[in-house]
Rosetta silent file (secondary structure, phi, psi, omega in degrees, C-alpha in Angstrom):
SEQUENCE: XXXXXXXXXXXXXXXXXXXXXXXXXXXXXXXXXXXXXXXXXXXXXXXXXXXXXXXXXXXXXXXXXXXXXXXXXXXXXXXXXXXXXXXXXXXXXXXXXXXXXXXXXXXXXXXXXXXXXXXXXXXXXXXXXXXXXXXXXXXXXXXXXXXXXXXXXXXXXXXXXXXXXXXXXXXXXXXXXXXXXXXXXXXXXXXXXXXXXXXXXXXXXXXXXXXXXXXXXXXXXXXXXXXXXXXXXXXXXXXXXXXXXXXXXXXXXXXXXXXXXXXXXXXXXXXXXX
SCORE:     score description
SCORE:     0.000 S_00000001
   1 L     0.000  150.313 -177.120  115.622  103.275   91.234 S_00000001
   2 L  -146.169  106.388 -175.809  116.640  102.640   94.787 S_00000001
   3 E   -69.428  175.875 -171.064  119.666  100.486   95.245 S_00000001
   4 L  -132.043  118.784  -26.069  120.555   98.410   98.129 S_00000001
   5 L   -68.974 -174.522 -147.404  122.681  100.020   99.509 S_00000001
   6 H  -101.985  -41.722  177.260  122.309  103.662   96.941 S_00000001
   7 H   -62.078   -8.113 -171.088  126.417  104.129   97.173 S_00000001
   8 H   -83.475  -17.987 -150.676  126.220  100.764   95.078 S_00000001
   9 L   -56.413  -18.049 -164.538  124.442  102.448   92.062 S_00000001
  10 L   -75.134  -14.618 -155.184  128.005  103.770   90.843 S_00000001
  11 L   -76.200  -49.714  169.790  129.699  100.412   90.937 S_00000001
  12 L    96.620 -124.730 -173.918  127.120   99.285   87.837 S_00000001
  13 H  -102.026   10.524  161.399  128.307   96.694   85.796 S_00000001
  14 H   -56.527  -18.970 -133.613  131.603   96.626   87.925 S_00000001
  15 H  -112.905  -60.010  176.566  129.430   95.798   90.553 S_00000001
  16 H   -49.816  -39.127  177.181  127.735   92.799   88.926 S_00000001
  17 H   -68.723  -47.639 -165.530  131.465   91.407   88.024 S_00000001
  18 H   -88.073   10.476  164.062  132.655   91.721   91.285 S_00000001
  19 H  -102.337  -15.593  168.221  129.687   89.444   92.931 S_00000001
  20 H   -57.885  -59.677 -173.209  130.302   86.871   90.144 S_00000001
  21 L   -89.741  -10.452  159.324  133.850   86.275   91.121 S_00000001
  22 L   -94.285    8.871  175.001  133.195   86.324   94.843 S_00000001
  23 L   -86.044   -2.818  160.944  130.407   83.920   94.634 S_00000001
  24 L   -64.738  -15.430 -166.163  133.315   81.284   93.419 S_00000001
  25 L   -99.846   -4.173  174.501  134.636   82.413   96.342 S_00000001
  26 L  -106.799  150.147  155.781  131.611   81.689   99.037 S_00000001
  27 L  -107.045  -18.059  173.452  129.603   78.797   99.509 S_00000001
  28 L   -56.516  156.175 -172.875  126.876   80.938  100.556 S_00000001
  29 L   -75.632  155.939 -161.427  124.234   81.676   97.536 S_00000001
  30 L  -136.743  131.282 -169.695  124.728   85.295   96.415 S_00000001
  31 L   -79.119  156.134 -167.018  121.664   87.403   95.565 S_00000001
  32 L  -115.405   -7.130  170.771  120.823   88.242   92.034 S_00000001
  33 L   -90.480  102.051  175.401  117.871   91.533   92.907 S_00000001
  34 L  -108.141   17.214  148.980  120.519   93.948   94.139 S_00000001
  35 E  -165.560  169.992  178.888  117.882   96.985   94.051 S_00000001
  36 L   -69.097 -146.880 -172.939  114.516   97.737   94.261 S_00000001
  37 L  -117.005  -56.109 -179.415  112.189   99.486   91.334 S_00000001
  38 L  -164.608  167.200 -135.730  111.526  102.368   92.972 S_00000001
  39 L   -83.747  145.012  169.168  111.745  103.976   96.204 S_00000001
  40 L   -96.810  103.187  153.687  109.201  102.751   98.908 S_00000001
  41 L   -22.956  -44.572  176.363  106.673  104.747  100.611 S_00000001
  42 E  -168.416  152.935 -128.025  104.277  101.745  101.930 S_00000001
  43 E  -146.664  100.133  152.902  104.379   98.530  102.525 S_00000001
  44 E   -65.346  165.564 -163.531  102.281   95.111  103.575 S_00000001
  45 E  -143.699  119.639  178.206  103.988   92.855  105.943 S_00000001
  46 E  -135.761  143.304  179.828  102.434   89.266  105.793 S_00000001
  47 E  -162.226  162.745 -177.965  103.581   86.859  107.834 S_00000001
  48 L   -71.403   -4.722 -162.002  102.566   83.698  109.619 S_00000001
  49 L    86.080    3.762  153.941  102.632   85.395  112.905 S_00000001
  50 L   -18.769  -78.091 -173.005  106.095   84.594  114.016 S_00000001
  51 L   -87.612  -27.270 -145.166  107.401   87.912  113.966 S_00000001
  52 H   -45.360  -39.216 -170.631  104.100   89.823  113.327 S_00000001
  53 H   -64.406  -38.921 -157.799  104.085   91.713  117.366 S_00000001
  54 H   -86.257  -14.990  163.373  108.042   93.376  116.291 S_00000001
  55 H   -81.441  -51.560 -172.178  105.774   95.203  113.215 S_00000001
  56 H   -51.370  -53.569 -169.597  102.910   95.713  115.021 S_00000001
  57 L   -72.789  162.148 -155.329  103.607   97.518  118.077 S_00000001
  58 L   -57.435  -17.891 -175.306  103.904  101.145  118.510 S_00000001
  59 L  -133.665   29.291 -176.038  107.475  101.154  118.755 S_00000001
  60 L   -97.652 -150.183 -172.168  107.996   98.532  116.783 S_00000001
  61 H   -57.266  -63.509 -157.495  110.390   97.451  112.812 S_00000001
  62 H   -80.875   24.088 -166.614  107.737  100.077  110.807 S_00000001
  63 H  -123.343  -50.729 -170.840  107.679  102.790  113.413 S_00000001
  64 H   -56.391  -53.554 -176.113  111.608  102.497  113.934 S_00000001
  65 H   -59.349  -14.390 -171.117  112.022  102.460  109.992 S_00000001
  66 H   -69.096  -61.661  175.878  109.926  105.653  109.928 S_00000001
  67 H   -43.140  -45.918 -150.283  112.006  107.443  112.634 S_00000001
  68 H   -67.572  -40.123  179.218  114.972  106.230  111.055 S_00000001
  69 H   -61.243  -35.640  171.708  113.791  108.120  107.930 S_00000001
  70 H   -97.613  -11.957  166.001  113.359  111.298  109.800 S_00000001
  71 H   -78.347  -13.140  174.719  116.554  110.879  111.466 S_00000001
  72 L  -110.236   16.025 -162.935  118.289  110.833  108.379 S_00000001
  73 L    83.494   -3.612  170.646  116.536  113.851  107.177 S_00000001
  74 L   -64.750  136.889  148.944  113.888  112.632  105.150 S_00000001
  75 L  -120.406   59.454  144.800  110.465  113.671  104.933 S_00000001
  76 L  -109.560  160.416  168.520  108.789  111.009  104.413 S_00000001
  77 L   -65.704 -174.069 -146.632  106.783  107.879  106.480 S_00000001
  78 L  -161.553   80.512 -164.777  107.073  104.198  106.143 S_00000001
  79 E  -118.214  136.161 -156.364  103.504  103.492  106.299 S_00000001
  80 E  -143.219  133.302 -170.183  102.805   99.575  106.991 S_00000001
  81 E  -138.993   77.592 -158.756  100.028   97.247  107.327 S_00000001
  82 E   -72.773  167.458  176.999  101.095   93.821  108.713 S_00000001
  83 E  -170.110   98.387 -127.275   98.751   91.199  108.061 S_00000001
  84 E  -126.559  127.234  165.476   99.410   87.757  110.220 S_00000001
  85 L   -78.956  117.994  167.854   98.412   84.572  109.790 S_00000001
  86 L   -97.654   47.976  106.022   97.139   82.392  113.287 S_00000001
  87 L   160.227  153.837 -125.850   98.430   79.529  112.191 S_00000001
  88 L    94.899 -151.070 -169.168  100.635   77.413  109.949 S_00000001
  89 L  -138.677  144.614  175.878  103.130   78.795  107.666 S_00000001
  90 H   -15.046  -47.934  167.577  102.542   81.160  104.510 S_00000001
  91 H   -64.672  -23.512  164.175  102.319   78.015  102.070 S_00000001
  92 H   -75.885  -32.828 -145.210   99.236   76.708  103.847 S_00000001
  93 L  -158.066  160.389  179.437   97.364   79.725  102.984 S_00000001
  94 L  -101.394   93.711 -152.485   96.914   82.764  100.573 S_00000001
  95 H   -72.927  -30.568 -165.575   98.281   85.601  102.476 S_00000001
  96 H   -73.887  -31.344 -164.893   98.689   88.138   98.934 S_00000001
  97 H   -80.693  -32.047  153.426   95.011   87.304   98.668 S_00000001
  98 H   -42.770  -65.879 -163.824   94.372   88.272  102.504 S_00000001
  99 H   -52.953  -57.768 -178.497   96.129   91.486  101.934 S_00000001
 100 L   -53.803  -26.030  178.713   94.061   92.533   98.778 S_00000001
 101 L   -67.484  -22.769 -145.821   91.039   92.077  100.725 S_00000001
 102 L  -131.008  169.702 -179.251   91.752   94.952  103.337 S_00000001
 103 L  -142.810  136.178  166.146   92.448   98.806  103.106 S_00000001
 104 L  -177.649  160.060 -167.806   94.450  100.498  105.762 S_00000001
 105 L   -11.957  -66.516  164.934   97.290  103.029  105.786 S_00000001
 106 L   -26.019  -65.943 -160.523   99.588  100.846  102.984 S_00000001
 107 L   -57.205  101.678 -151.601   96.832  101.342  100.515 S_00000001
 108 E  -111.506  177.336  175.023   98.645  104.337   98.603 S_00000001
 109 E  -101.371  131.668  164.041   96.833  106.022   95.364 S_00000001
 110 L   -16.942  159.983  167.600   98.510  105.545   91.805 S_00000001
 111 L   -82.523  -37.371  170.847  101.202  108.411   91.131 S_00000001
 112 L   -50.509   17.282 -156.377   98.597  109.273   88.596 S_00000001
 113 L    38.324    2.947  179.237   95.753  109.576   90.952 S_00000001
 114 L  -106.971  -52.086 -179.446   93.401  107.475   89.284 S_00000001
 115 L   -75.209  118.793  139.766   94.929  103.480   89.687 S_00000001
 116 E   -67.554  133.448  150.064   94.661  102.058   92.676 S_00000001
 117 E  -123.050  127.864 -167.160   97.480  100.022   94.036 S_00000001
 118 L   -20.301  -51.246 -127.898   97.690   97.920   97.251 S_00000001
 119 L  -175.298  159.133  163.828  101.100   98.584   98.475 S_00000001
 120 L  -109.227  -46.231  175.177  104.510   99.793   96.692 S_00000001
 121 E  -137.439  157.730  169.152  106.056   96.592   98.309 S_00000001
 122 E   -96.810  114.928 -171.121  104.832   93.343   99.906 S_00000001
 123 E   -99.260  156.126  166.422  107.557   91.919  102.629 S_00000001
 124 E  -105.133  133.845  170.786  107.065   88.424  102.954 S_00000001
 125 L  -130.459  149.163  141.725  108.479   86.155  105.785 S_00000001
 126 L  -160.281 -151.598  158.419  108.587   82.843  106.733 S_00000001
 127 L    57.532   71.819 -178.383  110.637   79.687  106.992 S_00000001
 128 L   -96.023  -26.965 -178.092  111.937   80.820  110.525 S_00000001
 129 L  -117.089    6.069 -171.123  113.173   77.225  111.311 S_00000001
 130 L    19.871   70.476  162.442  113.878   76.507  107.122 S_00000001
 131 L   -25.099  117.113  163.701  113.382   72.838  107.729 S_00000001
 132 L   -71.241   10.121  168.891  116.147   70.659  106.103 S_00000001
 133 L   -55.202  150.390  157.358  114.063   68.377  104.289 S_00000001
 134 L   -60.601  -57.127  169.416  114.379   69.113  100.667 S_00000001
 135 H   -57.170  -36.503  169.421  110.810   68.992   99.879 S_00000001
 136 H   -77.656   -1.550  176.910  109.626   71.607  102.598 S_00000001
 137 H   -87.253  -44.476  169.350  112.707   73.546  101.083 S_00000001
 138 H   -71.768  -35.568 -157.010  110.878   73.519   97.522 S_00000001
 139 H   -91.748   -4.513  163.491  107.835   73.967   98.325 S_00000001
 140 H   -67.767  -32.530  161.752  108.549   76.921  100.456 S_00000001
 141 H   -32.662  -73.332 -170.513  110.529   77.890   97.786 S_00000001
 142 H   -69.236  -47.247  177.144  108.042   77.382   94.799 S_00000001
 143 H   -61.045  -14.864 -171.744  105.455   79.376   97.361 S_00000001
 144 H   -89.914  -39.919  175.426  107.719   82.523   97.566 S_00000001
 145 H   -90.293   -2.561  151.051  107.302   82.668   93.698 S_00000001
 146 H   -50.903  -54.117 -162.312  103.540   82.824   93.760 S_00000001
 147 H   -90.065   28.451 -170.102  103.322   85.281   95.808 S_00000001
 148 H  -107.892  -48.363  158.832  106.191   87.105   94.593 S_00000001
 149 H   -34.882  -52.501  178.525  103.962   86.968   90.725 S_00000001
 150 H   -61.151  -49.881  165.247  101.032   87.731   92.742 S_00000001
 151 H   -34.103  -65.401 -168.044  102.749   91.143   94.404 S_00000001
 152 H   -59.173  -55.815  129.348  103.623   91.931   90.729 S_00000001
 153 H    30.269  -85.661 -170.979  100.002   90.761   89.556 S_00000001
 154 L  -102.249   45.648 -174.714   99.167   94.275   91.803 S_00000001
 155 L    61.060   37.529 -138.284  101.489   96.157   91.009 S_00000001
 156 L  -142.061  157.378  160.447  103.911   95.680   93.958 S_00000001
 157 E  -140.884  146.805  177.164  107.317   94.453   94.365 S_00000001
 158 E   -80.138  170.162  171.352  108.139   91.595   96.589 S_00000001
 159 E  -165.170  134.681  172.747  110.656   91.668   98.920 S_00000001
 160 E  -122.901  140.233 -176.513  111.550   88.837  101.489 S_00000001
 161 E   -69.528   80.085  163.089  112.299   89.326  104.661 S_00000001
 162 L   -36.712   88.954 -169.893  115.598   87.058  106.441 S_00000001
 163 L   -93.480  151.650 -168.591  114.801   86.081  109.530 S_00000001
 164 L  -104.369  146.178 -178.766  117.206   85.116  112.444 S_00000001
 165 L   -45.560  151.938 -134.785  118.104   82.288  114.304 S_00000001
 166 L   -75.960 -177.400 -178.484  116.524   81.066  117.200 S_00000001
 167 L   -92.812  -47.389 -168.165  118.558   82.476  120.319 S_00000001
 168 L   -95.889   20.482  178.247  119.943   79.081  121.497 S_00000001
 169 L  -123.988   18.255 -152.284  120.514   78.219  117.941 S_00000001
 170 H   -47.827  -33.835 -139.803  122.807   80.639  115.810 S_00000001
 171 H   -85.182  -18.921  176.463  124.478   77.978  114.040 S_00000001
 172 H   -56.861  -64.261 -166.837  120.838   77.906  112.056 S_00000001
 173 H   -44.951  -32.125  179.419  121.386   81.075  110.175 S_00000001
 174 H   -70.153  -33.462 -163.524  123.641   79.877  107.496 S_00000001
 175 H   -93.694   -5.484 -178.250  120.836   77.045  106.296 S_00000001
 176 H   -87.033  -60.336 -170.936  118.002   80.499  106.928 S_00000001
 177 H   -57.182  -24.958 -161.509  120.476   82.735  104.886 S_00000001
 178 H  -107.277  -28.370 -164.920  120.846   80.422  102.160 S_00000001
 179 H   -79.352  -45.751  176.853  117.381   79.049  102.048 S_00000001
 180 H   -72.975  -39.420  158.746  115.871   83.049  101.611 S_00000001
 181 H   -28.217  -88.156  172.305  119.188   83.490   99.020 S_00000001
 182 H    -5.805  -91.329  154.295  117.740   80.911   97.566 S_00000001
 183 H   -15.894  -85.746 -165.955  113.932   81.802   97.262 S_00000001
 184 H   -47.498  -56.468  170.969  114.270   85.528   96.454 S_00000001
 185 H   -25.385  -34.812 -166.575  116.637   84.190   93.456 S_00000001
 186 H  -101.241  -44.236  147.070  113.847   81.902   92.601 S_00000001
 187 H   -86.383    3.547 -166.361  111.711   84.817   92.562 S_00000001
 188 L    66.518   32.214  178.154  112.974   87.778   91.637 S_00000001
 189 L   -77.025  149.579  165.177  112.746   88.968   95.124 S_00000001
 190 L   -92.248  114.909 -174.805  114.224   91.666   96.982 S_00000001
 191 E  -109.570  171.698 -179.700  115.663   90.475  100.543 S_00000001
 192 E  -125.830   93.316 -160.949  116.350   92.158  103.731 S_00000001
 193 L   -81.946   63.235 -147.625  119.092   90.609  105.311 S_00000001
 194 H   -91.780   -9.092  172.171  117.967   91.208  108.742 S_00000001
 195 H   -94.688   -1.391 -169.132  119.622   87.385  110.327 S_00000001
 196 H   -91.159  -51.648  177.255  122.420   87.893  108.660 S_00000001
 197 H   -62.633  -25.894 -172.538  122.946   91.187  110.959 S_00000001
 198 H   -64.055  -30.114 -162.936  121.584   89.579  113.720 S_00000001
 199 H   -73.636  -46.423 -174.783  124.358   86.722  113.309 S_00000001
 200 H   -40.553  -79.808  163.106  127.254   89.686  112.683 S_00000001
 201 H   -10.867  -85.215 -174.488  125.689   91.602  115.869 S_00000001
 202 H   -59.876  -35.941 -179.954  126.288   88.397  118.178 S_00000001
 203 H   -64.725  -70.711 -167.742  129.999   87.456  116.659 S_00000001
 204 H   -58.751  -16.981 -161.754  131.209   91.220  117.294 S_00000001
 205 L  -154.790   65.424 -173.310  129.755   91.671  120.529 S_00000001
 206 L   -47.253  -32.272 -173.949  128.125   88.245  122.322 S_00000001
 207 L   -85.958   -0.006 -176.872  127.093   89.920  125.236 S_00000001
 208 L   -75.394  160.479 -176.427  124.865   92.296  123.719 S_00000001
 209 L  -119.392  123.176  177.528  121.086   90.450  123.928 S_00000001
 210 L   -90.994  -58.742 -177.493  118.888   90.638  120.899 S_00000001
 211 E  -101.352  159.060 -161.220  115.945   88.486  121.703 S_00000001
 212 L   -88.435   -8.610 -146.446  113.239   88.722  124.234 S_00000001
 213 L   178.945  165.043  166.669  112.429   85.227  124.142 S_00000001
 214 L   -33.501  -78.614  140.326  113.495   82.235  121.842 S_00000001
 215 L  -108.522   29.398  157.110  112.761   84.142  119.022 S_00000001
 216 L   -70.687  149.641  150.426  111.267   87.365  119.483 S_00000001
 217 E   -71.330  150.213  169.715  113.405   90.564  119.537 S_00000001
 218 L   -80.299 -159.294 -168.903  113.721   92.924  122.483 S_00000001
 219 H   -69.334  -54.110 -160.954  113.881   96.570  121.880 S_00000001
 220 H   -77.669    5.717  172.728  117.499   96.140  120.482 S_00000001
 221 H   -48.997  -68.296 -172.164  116.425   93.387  118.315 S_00000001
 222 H   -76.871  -32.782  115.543  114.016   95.324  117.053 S_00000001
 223 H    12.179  -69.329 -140.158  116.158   98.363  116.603 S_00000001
 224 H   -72.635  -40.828 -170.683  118.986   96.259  114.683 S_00000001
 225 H   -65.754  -26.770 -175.697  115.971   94.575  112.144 S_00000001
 226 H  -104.978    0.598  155.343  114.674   98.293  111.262 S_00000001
 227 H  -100.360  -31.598  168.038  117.918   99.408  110.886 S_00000001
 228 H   -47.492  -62.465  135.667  119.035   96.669  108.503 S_00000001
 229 H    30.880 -110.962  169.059  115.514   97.882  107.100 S_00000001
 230 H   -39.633  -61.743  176.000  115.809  100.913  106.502 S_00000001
 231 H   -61.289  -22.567 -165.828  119.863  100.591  104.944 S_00000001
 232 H  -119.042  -26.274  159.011  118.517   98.327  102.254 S_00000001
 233 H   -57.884  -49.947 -172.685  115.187   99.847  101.349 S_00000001
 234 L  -116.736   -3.363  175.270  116.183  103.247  100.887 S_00000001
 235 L    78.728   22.295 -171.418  120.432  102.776   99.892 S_00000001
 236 L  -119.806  150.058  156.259  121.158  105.511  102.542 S_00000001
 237 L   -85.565  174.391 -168.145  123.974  104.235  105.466 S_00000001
 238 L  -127.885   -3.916  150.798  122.586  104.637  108.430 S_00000001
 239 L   -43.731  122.095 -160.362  125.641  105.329  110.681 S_00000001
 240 L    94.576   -3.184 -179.014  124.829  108.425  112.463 S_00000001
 241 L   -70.596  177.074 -174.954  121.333  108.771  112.437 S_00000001
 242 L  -112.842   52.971  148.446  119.894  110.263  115.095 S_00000001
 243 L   -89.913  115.341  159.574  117.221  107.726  115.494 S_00000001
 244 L  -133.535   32.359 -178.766  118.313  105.684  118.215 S_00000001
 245 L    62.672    3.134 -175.054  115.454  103.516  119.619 S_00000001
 246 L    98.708  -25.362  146.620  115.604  104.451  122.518 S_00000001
 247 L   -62.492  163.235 -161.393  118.952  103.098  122.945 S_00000001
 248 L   -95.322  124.400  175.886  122.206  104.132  124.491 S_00000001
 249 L   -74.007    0.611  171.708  123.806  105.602  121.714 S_00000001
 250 L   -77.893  -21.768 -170.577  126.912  104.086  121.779 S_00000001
 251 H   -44.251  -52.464 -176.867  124.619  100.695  121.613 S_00000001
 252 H   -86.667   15.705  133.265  122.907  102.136  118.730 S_00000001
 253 H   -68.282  -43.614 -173.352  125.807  103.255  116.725 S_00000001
 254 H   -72.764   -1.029 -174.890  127.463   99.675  116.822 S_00000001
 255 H   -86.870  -56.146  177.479  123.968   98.211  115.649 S_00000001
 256 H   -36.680  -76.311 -177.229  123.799  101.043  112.899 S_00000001
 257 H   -50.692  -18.954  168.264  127.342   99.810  111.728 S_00000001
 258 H   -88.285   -8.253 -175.180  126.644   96.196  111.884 S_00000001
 259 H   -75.332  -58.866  162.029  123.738   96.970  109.945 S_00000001
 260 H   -49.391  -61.787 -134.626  125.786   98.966  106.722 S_00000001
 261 H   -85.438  -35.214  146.981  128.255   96.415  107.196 S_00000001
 262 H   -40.361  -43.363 -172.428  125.677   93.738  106.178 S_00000001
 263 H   -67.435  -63.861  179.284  124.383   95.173  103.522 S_00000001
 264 H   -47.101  -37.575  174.134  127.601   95.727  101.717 S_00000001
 265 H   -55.047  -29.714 -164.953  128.449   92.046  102.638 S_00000001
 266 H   -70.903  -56.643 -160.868  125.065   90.605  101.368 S_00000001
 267 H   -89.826  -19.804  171.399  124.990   92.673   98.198 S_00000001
 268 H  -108.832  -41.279  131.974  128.368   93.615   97.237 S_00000001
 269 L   128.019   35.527  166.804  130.216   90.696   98.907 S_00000001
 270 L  -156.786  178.132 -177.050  132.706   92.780  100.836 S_00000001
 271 L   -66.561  166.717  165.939  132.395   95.564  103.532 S_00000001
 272 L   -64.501  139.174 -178.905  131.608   99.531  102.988 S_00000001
 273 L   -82.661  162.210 -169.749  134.391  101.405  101.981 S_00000001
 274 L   -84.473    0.000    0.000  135.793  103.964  105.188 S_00000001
C-alpha cells in the first residue's frame, strides 16, 4: 500500500475521523482515496495537451519525479508515457483507449511475468479553466469516471492530476481544487494536488515566478509539480532531497516544503507534524 503521504499510514482509522470533523470545518470538498494500491513504478499521462510539454521534455514532471526518487535514495525510475490530445478536452475523445493502443516505456510486465498490463497508474488531467456552468461540471465529472473504470478495466489505478490557475488568475484555484475534489470522489480517484501547491507557493512567497507563460510552468513550476508528485505517489517527504532541479537550493527547499505541506493539508486537513 502506498499512502499519501506514507507517515499517514499510522494515523488509520484516527486518520479517517479526523478528516470527517474537519470537513465540517472547510467548505472545500475533502478527498475520500487517501492512498494508492500499490506503489508506482510507471505511469501514462493523458492529457488534452495543456500541460503535455512539462511531461514531455527531458527535464521535465517525469524526469524530475525520477531524480527525486534517486535523491531520496531509491532505486527505482518513474517511467512515463504521456499521451496528448491536439485538440478539445478529454471528454471529446477516448484518451484510455488511445493509451491501450501504444507500447512504450510505461508498458510494465505482470509481477507474474506472464499478464500484461498497460501502466500501474493512468494520471489524467483536464478541466484547466473548470468552467462554471454546471453541466460542463458534470459532464467532466461523469467523464473522469469512465476513464477512471476504464484504468481499472486494465488493471491500472487512476489518479487525477490538479492543475493550477492561470497566472493572472489565482483566485481560479479554489473552483479547480474543488471541481478535481469533486471528480476523483466521483471516481474513486487518486489526486495530486499539484494547484493547490502552486496556490500555497504564491501566498508564501509572491515574488517567486512559477509560470513561463499564462499557464505553462517554468523550470520552478515544473520543479514544484514533480515535487508535489513525487510526496503523494510514493508517501516519502521530500524536504531534503538532494534533487534540486537545477535550482538554487534554498529555492528548492522552500518548494520541497510547500510541497509536504500540501499534502498533509489536502489529505490530512492540517500541516506535517515538526
Amino acid at each position: 500500500m502506498c499512502p499519501a503521504p506514507r507517515a499517514l499510514r499510522a494515523a488509520g482509522l484516527g486518520l479517517a475521523m479526523l478528516i470527517a470533523l474537519s470537513a465540517a470545518a472547510m467548505a472545500q470538498t475533502r478527498p475520500t482515496v487517501l492512498q494508492l494500491e500499490d506503489r508506482p513504478s510507471s505511469a501514462i499521462y493523458l492529457d488534452e495537451g495543456l500541460y503535455f510539454q512539462s511531461f514531455r521534455e527531458v527535464d521535465g514532471l517525469a524526469a524530475q519525479v525520477t531524480s527525486l526518487l534517486l535523491g531520496g535514495g531509491a532505486r527505482q525510475a518513474f517511467r512515463a508515457a504521456p499521451v496528448a490530445l491536439s485538440a478539445g478536452h478529454l471528454h471529446w475523445h477516448d484518451p484510455v483507449g488511445y493509451a491501450l493502443a501504444r507500447s512504450g516505456p510505461a508498458f510494465v510486465r505482470g509481477a507474474a511475468g506472464q499478464d500484461w498490463r498497460p501502466f500501474d497508474i493512468a494520471i489524467l488531467t483536464d478541466c484547466g479553466n473548470c468552467p462554471e456552468e454546471p453541466r460542463a461540471q458534470a459532464a467532466w465529472i461523469e467523464r473522469s469516471r469512465r476513464d477512471a473504470a476504464a484504468v481499472r478495466r486494465h488493471g491500472g489505478q487512476p489518479v487525477l492530476f490538479m492543475p493550477w490557475a492561470d497566472r493572472d488568475r489565482p483566485e481560479a484555484i479554489r473552483r479547480i481544487a474543488e471541481a478535481t475534489t469533486l471528480a476523483a470522489n466521483a471516481s474513486g480517484a487518486f489526486v495530486i494536488p499539484a494547484g493547490l501547491a502552486f496556490a500555497k507557493a504564491r501566498d508564501q512567497r509572491p515574488g517567486l515566478v512559477l509560470h513561463a507563460d499564462q499557464m505553462r510552468p517554468n523550470r520552478a513550476g515544473t520543479y514544484l509539480a514533480a515535487v508535489v508528485t513525487y510526496a503523494v505517489l510514493f508517501g516519502v517527504s521530500p524536504v531534503g532531497n538532494r534533487a534540486t532541479g537545477d535550482l538554487e537550493a534554498e529555492t528548492a527547499l522552500f518548494l520541497q516544503r510547500v510541497a509536504w505541506e500540501t499534502a498533509w493539508t489536502y489529505f490530512a486537513g492540517r500541516l506535517p507534524p515538526e
